[in-house]
C-alpha positions in Angstrom: 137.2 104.8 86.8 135.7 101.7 84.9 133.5 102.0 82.2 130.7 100.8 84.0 131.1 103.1 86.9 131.5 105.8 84.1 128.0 104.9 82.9 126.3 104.7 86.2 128.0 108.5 87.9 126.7 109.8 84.1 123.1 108.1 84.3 122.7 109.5 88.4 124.2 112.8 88.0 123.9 116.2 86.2 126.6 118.8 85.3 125.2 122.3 85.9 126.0 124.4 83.1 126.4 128.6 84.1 123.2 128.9 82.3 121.5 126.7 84.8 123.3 128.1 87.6 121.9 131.3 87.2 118.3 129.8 87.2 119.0 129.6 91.0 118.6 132.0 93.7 122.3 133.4 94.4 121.6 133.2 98.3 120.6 129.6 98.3 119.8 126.6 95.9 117.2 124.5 95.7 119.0 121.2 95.1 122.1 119.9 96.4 125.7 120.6 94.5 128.4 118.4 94.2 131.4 118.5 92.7 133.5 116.1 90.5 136.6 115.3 92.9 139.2 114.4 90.4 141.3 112.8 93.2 139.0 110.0 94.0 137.1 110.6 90.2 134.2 110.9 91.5 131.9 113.6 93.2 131.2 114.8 96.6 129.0 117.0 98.7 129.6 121.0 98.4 126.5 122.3 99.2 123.0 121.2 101.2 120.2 122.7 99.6 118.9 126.1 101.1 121.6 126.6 103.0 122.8 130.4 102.9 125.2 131.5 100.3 127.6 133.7 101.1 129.0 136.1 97.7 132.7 134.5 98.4 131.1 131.1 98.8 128.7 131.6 95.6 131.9 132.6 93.8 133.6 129.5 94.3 130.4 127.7 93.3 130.6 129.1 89.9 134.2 128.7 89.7 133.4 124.9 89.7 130.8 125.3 87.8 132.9 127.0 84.9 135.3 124.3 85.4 132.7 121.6 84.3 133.0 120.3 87.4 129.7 121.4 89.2 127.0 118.6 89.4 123.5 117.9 90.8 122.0 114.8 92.0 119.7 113.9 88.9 116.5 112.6 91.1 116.0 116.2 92.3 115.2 116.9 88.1 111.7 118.5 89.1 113.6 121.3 92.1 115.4 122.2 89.2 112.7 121.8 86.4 110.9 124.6 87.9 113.8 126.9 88.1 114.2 125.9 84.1 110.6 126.3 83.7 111.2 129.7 84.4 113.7 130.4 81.4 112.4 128.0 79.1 115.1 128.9 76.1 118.1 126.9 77.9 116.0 123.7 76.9 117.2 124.2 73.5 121.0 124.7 74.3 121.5 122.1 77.1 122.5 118.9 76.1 122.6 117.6 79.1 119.2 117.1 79.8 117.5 113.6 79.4 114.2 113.6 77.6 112.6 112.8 80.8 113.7 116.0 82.3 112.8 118.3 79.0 109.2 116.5 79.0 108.7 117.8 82.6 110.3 121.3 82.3 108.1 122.0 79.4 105.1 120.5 81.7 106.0 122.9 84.2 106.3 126.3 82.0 103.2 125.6 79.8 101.1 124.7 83.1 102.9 127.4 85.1 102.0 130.1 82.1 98.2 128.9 81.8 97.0 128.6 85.3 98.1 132.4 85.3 96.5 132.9 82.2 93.4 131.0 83.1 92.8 133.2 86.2 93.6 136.4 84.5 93.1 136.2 81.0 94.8 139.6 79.9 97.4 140.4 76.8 100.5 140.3 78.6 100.0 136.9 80.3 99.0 135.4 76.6 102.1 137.0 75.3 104.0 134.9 77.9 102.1 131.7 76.7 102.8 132.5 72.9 106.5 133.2 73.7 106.7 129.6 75.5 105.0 128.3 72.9 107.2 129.4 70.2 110.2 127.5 72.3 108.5 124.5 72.4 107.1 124.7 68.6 111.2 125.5 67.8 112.0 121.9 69.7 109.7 120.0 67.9 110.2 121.5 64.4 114.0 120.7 65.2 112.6 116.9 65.6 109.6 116.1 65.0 110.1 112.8 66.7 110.6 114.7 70.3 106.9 114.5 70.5 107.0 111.2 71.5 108.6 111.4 74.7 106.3 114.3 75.2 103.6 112.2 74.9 104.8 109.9 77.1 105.1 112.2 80.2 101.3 113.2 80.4 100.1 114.3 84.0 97.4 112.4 85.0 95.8 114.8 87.3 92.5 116.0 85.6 92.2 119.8 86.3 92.1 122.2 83.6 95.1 123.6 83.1 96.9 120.0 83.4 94.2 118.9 80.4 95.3 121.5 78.2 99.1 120.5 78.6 98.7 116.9 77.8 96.0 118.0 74.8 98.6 120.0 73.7 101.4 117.0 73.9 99.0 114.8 72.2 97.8 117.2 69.3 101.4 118.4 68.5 102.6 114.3 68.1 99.3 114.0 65.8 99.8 117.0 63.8 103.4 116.0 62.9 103.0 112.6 62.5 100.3 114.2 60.1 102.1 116.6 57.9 105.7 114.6 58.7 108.1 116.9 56.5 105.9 119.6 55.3 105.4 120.6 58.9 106.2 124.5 59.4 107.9 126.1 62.3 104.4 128.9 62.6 101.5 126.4 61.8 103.4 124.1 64.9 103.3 127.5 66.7 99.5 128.2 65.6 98.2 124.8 66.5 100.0 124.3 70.0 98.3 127.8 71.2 94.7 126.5 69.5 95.8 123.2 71.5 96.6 125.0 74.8 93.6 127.4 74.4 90.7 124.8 73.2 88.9 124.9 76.5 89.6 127.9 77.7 85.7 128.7 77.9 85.5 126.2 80.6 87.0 128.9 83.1 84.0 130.7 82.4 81.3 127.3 83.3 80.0 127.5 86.8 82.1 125.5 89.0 78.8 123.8 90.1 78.4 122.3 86.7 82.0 121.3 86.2 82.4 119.6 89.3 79.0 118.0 89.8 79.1 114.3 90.1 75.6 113.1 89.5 73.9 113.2 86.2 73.7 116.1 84.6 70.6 117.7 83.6 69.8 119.7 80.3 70.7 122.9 81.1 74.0 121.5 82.9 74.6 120.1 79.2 73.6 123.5 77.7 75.8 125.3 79.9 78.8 123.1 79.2 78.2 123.0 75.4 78.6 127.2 75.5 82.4 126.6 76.5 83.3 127.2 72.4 81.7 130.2 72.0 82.9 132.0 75.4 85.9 131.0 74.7 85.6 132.3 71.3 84.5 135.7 72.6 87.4 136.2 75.1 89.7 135.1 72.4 87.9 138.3 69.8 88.6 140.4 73.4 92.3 139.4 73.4 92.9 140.2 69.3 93.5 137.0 69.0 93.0 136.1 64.9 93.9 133.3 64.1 92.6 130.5 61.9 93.9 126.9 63.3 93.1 128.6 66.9 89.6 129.4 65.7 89.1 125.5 64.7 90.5 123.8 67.5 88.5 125.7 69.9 85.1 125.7 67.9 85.8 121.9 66.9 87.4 119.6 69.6 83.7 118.7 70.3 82.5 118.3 66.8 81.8 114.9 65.2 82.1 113.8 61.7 79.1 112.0 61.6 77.4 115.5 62.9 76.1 114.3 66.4 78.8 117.1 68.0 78.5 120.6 68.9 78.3 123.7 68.8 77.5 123.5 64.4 77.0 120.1 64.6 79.7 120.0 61.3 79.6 116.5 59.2 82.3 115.0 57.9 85.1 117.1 55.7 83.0 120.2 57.4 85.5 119.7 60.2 89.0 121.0 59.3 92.1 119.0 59.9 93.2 120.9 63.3 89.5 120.5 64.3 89.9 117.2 64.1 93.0 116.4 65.7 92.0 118.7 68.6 88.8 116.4 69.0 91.4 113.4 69.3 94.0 114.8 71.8 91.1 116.5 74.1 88.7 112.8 73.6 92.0 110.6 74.4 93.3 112.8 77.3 89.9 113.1 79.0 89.9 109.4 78.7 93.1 109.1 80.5 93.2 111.7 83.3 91.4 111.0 86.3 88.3 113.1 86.9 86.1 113.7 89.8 83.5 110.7 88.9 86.3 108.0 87.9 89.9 106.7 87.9 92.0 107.4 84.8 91.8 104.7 82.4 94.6 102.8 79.9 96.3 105.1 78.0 96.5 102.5 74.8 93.1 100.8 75.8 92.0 104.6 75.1 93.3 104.7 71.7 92.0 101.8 70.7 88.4 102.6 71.6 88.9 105.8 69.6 89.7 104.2 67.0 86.9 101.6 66.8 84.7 105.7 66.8 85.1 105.6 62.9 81.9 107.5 62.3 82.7 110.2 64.7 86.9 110.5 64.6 88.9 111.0 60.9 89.8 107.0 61.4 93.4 107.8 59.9 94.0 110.0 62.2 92.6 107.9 65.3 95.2 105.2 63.9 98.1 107.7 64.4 97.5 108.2 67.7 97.2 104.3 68.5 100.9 104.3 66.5 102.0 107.3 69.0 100.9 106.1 72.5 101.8 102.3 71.3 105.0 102.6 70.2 106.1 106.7 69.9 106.7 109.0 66.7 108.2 106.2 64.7 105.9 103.9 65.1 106.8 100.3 65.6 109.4 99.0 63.2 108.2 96.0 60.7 104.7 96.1 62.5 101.5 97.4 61.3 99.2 98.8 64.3 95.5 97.3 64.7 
């Protein structure tokens, strides 16, 4: 095969480890299989997706698959993502996954984990979310710089448990770009579940309020400014105590020049996660699309947050123009606005 055909069968296709195999439902797959034909070196159809499996026929499927000869078709990533989602450990042992695909799988688990969370907020489904969390918090304590592509891979859709992903995303590329080497494996694990949980009082605003789309009168404002301190008091419920989650969810809406709420803190009165929560929920809220109005620029965001020095830690605001400009790095031999 010539090299460039060797580039182009590795950049369209997938090998399917056993580990990923498994992921699948043994009487059918989601995807389609192929299967590297060494005759022609190249692959070919085995296998349309949800057709029945027999137990001989699954058999030979994983003998391929042992063989290293098992592949899927890589624009079906999100059939399979969701299968992954599922197991979310094999992220951190398959190398064969582009950062595309790991970006979406962890997209799908955390947002899978939360809407169940959100609707029944009860121990065992917050033990799920912690558990996820502590994957993803291992993967980016691994490499810090992973958070870029993370970032990069935001949902734009502006429900609740899709703004808590992205927040998340955001607020874990901050906090490492932040604390760079001195970053620990448990505070990443501590601030991604403050991150993930920062609005979780909103699931407890009248939908009326949440979804109105004229102007909102003072005791819709009242009733949205609660959101801190309900979600505080489901959090005391759930046994949750834990600093860094306290501050992001108290916080994300306060301002350093004291205009925010619910304590209406001023300036090193906010804490640190506090104020990078206030970033990642201000930045993604700018970006998503809502109800009342299209999603704006993601960079055109930063910038305007930026230019917020009274209200945003300005060194941190510049961070986050570095991340969504040019990634964890930043850009080599420039210096961001």
């Amino acid at each position: 095969m010539a090299e460039s055909e060797d580039i182009q069968f590795s950049e369209d296709y997938l090998q399917i480890s056993p580990n990923i195999l498994e992921t699948f439902p043994r009487d059918r797959a989601p995807v389609d299989l192929y299967i590297l034909d060494e005759g022609i070196d190249n692959v070919r159809p085995l296998y349309r997706k949800n057709e029945p499996i027999s137990a001989q026929r699954y058999a030979r499927i994983l003998d391929y698959c042992r063989l290293e000869r098992l592949f899927l078709f890589r624009n079906d990533y999100k059939e399979y993502a969701g299968h992954l989602s599922k197991r979310l450990g094999l992220v951190l042992v398959e190398s064969e996954l582009s950062d595309r695909e790991v970006a979406e799988i962890f997209f799908l688990a955390l947002h899978y984990r939360l809407v169940d969370f959100f609707d029944q907020p009860v121990q065992g489904r917050l033990d799920d979310l912690r558990r996820d969390l502590s994957i993803l918090s291992e993967f980016v304590w691994v490499d810090p710089g992973r958070t870029g592509f993370l970032c990069r891979n935001l949902d734009k859709h502006g429900d609740l448990a899709t703004h808590s992903v992205n927040s998340t995303f955001i607020g874990l590329g901050l906090y490492a770009m932040h604390y760079k080497k001195k970053v620990g494996r448990m505070n990443l694990t501590h601030m991604a579940l403050g991150l993930l949980l920062h609005d979780l009082g909103m699931v407890m605003v009248p939908e009326s309020v949440k979804g109105k789309k004229g102007l909102l009168l003072h005791r819709d404002k009242e009733a949205l400014q609660k959101h801190p301190d309900l979600a505080m008091g489901m959090l005391k419920r759930l046994k949750v105590d834990d600093q860094i989650v306290e501050k992001c969810v108290m916080e994300h809406h306060e301002r350093l020049d004291g205009s925010g709420y619910p304590a209406r803190l001023r300036g090193e009165k906010v804490s640190v996660p506090g104020r990078i929560c206030a970033l990642a929920d201000s930045f993604c809220a700018g970006v998503e699309e809502r109800h009342f109005r299209s999603g704006q620029d993601a960079l055109e965001v930063a910038a305007s947050l930026m230019k917020l020095d009274s209200k945003y830690d300005v060194v941190l605001a510049r961070k986050l123009y570095e991340l969504v400009r040019c990634g964890f790095e930043g850009c080599s031999g420039e210096r961001s606005a």
